[in-house]
C-alpha positions in Angstrom: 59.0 104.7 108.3 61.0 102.6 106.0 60.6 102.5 102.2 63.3 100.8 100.6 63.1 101.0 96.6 63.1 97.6 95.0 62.9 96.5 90.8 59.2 96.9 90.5 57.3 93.8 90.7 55.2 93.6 87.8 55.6 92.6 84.1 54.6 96.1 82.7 57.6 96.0 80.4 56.8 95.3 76.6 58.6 94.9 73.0 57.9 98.3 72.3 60.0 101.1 74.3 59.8 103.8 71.9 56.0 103.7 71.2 54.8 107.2 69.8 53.0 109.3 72.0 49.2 108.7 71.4 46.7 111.8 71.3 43.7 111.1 72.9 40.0 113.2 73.2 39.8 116.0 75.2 37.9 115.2 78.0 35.7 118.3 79.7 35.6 118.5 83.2 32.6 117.9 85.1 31.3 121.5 86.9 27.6 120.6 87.7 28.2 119.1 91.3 25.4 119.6 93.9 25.6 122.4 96.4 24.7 126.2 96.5 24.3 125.8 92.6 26.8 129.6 92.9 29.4 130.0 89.9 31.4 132.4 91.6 34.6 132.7 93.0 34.5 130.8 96.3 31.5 128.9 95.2 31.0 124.9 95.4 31.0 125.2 91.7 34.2 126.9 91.8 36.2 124.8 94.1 34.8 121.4 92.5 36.3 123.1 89.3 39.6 123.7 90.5 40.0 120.6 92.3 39.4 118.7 88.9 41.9 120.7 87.1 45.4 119.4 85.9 47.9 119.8 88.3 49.5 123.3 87.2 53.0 123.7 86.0 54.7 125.8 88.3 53.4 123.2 91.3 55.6 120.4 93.2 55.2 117.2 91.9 57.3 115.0 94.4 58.1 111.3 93.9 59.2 109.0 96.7 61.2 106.2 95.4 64.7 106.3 93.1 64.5 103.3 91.8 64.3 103.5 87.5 60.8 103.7 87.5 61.1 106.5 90.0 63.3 108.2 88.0 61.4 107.9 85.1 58.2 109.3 86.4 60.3 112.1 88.0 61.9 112.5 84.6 58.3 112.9 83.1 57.1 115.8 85.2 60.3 117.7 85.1 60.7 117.5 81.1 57.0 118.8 81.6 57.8 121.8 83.4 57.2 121.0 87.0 59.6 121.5 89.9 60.3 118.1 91.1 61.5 116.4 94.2 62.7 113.4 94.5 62.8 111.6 98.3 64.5 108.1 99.4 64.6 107.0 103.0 67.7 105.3 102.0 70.7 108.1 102.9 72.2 109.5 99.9 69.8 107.8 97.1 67.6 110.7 96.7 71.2 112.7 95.2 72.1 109.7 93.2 69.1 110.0 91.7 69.2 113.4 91.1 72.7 113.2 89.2 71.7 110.4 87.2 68.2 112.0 85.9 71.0 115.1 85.1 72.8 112.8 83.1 69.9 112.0 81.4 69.1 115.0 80.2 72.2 115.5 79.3 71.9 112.5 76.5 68.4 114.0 75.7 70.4 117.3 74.3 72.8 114.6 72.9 70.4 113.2 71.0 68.3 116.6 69.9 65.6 116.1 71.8 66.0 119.1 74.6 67.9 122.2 73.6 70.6 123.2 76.1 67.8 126.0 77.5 65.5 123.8 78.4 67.9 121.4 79.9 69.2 124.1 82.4 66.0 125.2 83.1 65.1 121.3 84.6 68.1 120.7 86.3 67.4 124.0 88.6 63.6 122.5 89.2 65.2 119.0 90.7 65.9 118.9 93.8 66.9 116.1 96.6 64.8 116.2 99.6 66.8 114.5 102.6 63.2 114.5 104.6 59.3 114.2 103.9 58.8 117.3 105.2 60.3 119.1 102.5 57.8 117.9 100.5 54.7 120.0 102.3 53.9 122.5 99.1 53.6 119.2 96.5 50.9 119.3 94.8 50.9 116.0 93.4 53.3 113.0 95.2 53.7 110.0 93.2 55.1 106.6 95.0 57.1 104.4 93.6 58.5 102.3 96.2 58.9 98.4 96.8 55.2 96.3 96.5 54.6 95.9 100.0 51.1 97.0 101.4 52.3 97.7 104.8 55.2 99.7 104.0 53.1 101.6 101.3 50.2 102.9 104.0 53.0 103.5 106.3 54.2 106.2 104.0 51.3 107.4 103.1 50.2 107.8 106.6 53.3 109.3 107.2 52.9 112.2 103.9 49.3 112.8 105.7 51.3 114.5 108.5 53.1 117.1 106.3 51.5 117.9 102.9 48.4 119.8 102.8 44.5 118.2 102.8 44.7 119.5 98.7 47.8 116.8 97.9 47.0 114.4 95.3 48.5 111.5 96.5 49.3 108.9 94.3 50.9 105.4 93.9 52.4 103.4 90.8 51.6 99.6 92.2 51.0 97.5 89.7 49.8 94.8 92.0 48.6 96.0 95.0 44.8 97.2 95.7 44.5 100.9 95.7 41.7 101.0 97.9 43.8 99.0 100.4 46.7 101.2 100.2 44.5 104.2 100.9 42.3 102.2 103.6 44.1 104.1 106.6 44.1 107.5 105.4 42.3 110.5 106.8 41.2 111.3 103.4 41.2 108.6 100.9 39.4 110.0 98.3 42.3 112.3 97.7 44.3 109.0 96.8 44.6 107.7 93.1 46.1 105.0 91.0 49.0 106.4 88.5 50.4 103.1 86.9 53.4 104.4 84.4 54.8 101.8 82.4 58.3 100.8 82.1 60.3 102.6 81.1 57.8 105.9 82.0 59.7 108.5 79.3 59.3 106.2 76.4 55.9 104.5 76.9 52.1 106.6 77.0 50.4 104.3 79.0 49.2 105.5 82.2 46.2 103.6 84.0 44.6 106.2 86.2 43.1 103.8 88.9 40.4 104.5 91.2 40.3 103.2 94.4 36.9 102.4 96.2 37.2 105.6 98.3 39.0 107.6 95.2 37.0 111.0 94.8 35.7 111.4 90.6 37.6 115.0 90.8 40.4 113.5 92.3 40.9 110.9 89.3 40.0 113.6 86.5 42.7 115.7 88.0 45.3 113.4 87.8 44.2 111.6 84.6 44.4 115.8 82.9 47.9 116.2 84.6 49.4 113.1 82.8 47.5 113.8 79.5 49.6 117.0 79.8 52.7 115.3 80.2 51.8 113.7 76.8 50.9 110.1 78.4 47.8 108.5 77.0 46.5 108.2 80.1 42.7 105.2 80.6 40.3 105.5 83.4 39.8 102.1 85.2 38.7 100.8 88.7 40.2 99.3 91.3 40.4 95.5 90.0 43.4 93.0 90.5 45.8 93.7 87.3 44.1 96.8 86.5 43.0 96.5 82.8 46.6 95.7 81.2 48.0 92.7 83.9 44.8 91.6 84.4 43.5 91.4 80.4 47.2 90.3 79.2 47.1 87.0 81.0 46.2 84.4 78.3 48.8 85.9 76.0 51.3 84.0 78.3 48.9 81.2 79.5 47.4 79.9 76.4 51.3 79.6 75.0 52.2 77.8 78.1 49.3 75.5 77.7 50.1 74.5 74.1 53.7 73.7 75.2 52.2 71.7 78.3 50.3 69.7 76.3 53.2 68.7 74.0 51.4 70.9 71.2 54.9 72.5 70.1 58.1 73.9 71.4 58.9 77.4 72.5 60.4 78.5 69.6 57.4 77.8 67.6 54.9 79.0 69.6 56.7 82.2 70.0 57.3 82.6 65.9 53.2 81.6 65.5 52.3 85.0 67.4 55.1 86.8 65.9 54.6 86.0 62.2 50.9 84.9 61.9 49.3 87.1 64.8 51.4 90.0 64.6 52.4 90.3 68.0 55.8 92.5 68.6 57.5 89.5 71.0 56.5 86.0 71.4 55.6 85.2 75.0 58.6 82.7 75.8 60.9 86.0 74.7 59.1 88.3 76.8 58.7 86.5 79.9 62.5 85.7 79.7 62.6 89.3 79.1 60.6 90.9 82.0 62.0 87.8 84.5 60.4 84.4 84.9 59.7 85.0 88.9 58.5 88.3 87.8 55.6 87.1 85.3 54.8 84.0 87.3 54.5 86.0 90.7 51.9 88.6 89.2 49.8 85.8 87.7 49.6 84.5 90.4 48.7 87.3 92.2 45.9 87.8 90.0 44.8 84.3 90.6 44.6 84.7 94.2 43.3 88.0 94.0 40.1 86.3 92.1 39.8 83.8 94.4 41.7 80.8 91.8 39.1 81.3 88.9 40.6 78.9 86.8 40.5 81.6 84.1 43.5 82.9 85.6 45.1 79.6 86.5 49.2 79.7 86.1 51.4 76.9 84.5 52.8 74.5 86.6 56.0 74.1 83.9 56.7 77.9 84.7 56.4 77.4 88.3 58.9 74.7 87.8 61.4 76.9 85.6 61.2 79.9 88.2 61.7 77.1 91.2 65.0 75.7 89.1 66.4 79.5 88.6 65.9 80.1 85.1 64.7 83.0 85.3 65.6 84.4 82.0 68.0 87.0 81.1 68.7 88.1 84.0 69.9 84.8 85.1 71.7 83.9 81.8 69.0 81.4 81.1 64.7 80.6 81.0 63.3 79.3 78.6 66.2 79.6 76.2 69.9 80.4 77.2 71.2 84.0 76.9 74.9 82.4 77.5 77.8 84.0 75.3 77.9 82.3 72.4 74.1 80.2 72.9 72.4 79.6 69.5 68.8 80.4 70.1 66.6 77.3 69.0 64.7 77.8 65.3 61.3 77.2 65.3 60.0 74.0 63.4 59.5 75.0 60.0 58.2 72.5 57.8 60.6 71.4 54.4 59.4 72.6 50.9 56.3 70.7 49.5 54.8 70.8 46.3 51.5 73.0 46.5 48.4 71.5 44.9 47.2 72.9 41.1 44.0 73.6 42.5 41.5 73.3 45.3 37.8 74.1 46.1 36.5 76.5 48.6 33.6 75.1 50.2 31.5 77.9 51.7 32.4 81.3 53.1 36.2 81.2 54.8 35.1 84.3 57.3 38.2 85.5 59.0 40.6 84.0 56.7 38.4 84.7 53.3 41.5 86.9 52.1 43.0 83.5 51.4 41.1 82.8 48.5 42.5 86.1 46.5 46.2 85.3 47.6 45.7 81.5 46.6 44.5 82.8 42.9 47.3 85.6 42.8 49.7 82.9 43.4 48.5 80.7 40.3 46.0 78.1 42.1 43.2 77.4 40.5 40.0 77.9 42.9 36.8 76.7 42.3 33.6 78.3 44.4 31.3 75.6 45.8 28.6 75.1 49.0 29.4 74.2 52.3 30.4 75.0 55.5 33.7 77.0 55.1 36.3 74.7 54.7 39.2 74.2 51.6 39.6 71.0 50.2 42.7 69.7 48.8 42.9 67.7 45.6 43.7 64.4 47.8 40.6 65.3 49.6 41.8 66.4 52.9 39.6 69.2 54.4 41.3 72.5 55.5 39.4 74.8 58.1 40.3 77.6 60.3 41.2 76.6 63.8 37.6 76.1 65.8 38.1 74.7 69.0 38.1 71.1 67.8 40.8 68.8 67.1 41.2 66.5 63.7 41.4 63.3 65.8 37.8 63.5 66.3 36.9 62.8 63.0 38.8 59.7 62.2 36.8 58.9 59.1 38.1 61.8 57.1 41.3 64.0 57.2 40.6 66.7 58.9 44.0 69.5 58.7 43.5 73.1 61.0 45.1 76.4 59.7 45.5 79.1 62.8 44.0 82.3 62.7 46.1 85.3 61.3 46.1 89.0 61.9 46.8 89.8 58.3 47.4 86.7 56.1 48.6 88.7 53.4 51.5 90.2 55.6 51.7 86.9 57.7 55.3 85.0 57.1 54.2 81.8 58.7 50.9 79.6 58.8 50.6 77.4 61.3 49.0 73.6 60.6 48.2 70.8 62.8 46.7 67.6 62.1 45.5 63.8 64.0 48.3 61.2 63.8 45.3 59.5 61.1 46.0 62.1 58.7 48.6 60.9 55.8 51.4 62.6 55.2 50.7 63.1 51.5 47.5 65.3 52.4 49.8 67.2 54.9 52.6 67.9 52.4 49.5 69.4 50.0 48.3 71.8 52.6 52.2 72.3 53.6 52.6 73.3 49.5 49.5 75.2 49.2 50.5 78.0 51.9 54.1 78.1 50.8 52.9 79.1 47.6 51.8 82.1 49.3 55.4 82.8 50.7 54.9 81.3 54.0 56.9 79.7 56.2 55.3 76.8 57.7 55.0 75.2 61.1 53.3 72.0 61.9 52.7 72.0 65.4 50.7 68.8 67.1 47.2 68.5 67.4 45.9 70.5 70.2 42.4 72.6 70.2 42.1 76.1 68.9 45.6 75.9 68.1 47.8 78.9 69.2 47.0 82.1 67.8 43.2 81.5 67.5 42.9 80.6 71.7 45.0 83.4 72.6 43.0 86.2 70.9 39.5 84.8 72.0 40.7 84.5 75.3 42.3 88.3 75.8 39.1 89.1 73.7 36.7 87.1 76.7 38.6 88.5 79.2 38.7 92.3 77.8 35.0 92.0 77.4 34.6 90.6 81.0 36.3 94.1 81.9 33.8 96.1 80.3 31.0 94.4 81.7 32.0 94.4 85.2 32.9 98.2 84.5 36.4 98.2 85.0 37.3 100.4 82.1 35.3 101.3 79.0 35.8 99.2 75.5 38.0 102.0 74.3 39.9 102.3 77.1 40.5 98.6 77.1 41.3 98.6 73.3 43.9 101.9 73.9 45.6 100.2 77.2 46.5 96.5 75.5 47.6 98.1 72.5 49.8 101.1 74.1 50.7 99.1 77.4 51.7 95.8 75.8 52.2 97.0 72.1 49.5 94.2 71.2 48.9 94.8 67.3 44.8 95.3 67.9 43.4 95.8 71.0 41.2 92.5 71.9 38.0 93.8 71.3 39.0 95.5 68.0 40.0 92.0 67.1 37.0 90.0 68.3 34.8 92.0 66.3 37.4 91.6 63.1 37.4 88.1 63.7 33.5 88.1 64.7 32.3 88.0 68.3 30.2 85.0 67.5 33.2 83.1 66.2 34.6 83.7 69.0 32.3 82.7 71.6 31.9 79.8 69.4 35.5 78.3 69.6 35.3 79.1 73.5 32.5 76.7 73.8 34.5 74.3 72.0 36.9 74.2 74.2 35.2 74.7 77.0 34.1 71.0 76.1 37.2 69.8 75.6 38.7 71.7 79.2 35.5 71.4 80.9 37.2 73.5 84.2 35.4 77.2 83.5 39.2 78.3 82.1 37.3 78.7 78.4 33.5 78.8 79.4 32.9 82.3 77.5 32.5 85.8 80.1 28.6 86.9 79.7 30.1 89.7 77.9 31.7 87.3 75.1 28.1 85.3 74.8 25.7 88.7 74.8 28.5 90.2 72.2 28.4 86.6 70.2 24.4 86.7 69.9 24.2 89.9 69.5 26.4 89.9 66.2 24.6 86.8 65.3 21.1 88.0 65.2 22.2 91.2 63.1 23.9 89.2 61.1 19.9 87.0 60.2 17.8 89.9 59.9 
């Protein structure tokens, strides 16, 4: 058996390394299972109940694999209170490892966080193990070894032969199929899903994956031992991507799309989901950030995994970066250069404009009806009128909130698109596009009229639903997908994107701020304009859409 530990091949690293530790609800565990129906010691009851409890403190926990994510899991139990051992079938590693999670302690009493007690008290519970069989009295063995199915079973086969039929054994792939790692096990339904996220001290997130074959005890003992640790840990099946690679997706494509289609330059993009959707990183920065090859390979993964639904479909000018070898930081350059010295490229922010005296709001603006107080606080004039939810400048040039269609198909009137904002009173840019038709006098107007608000603002090229708008009704189609096909509940969804990737709502939370109907609504529009499936809405986004829209006419 050979495990060589690798860099982890996922892009489970986010903007947010220090995220607060979430609290989540206690959940009970499950004692009614079928059998003698006894209570007592001994009884089916009884050993159902124990082998559903958390893993208990003075237990093994073992991880296999010294790479930092190894370390950092290992560095989770042990700060916990668990004696833990750490194994590498590379010579020496497994001691390497141990020295440098004893340095890091060491900085944790540096910094206050561990008293000098404490600190001595976890460095006598680490401990090296130059074999597998010194872990036989684990409790709980976590793997965190390169992303290679056949090397993964082969170890697990292998910890079959020395740990005891009790063993939790788990693994932290972020790409592979639990239910194939476990396929050749004696007893797969002792096998779970752990996926920490990197790096495992600082982030909650833990996805607590079960396999096909994955025993319900077995998952609600591992998902109480890492609640313990004080991870936020989310229940989820077996599902290429699990809830957070596989619902994150669109947050990279959409902004690769825009760019595609000449809709706007990096820069921008990223700045439009910074500063008007509120997300931590733009996804130009993070990809560069978490490795170009890296991002690329697990989307792709996930669109072979579903068989190429075009929902999942990767960008051919990412394929093309990772193919020249800008592959981002780590390589000095990706979609900007990390070079000493490099200037990294502003986005577009359109010159200062005079903003219109006054302007009439035409209908009900719906997500972006907070407008209409900041317009008035800011001194314009705003007059109430019938229509369909639109603002219309003094010139006469229609402003509506990004809807799936473009202003070049209505070349009889000027048609100008504002993108969707989390919060537009805490928003520092707007984002406009508008057809080639439209005169630069109307622009200027709606240019004025925002930066009388404050804003920066970017006028990007005329492409459907815009930037901000597409991305969240896409993570929102594709979180609701989820649900339905009972991959993880809504909450658990909402608590993974928002811990896992630091996303400022979690998709569902936003569809239903922005409206579900909207949302299904702007799909359909561009699912006319992209007629390939990528947009066509989930069943869950249409039965959530209708839904919401007959409420809304009784």
């Amino acid at each position: 058996m050979s495990a060589d530990v690798t860099v982890r091949g996922s892009d489970d690293v986010t903007a947010n390394e220090a995220a607060a530790v979430e609290q989540e609800r206690v959940e009970a565990v499950e004692t009614d299972r079928t059998g003698d129906g006894g209570t007592g010691p001994g009884s089916a009851a009884e050993t159902a109940r124990a082998a559903a409890e958390p893993v208990a403190r003075d237990r093994v926990v073992a991880v296999v694999g010294t790479g930092t994510m190894g370390q950092g899991i290992a560095q989770v139990a042990l700060v916990a209170g668990h004696p833990v051992r750490l194994y590498d079938s590379a010579p020496g590693r497994a001691g390497e490892a141990v020295a440098a999670l004893a340095a890091r302690l060491d900085r944790l009493v540096e910094k206050g966080r561990l008293d000098a007690g404490a600190r001595e008290a976890a460095a006598g519970r680490l401990h090296a193990a130059g074999e597998l069989a010194e872990l036989a009295d684990a409790a709980l063995v976590v793997e965190a070894i390169v992303e290679d199915l056949a090397v993964k079973r082969r170890l697990f086969a292998d910890l079959e032969e020395v740990v005891g039929d009790d063993t939790v054994l788990a693994t932290n792939t972020s790409s592979l199929s639990v239910t194939a790692i476990a396929g050749g096990l004696r007893l797969p339904g002792r096998f779970v899903g752990l996926h920490f996220f990197n790096p495992a001290p600082l982030l909650p997130l833990v996805e607590v994956v079960s396999g096909f074959a994955t025993d319900p005890d077995t998952a609600t003992r591992a998902y109480g031992t890492v609640r313990g640790w004080g991870k936020t840990p989310v229940r989820c099946a077996d599902t290429p991507g699990f809830i957070v690679n596989r619902v994150a997706r669109p947050f990279y494509a959409e902004a690769l799309r825009v760019h595609e289609e000449g809709g706007a330059d990096p820069a921008t993009i990223d700045a439009a989901l910074r500063e008007s959707g509120g997300f931590r990183m733009g996804p130009f920065e993070l990809t560069d950030l978490i490795g170009q090859d890296v991002n690329e390979a697990v989307t792709r993964s996930v669109w072979d995994s579903f068989h190429q639904d075009p929902k999942f479909t990767p960008s051919l000018a990412q394929r093309r970066l990772v193919e020249s070898g800008r592959l981002g930081r780590k390589a000095g350059h990706g979609w900007f250069s990390y070079a000493e010295g490099a200037e990294r490229p502003e986005p577009h922010t359109a010159p200062p404009a005079k903003a219109p005296e006054k302007i009439v709001v035409r209908g009900d603006l719906e997500p972006a009806e907070p407008l209409v107080g900041l317009f008035e606080e800011a001194g314009i004039k705003v007059r109430r009128r019938g229509g369909s939810g639109h603002i219309q400048l003094p010139g006469g040039a229609l402003l509506g909130l990004a809807d799936g269609e473009t202003s070049f198909e209505y070349p009889d009137a000027e048609i100008i698109y504002f993108d969707l904002a989390l919060d537009y009173a805490r928003a520092t840019r707007i984002v406009l596009s508008a057809g080639e038709h439209v005169s630069p006098e109307s622009v200027a107007e709606a240019v004025g009229l925002f930066q009388a608000l404050g804003k920066r603002v970017s006028v990007i090229g005329d492409v459907p639903g815009m930037i901000v708008a597409r991305t969240v009704a896409m993570l929102a189609d594709l979180a609701a997908d989820a649900v339905d096909r009972g991959v993880a509940t809504a909450e658990d969804v909402d608590t993974a994107m928002r811990l896992g990737v630091n996303y400022p709502l979690g998709p569902l939370e936003w569809a239903g701020k922005v409206g579900h109907a909207r949302v299904r609504a702007l799909l359909m529009s561009l699912h006319e304009r992209y007629p390939t499936g990528r947009y066509a809405p989930s069943p869950g986004t249409a039965r959530r859409g209708y839904a919401e829209e007959g409420r809304d006419s009784r």
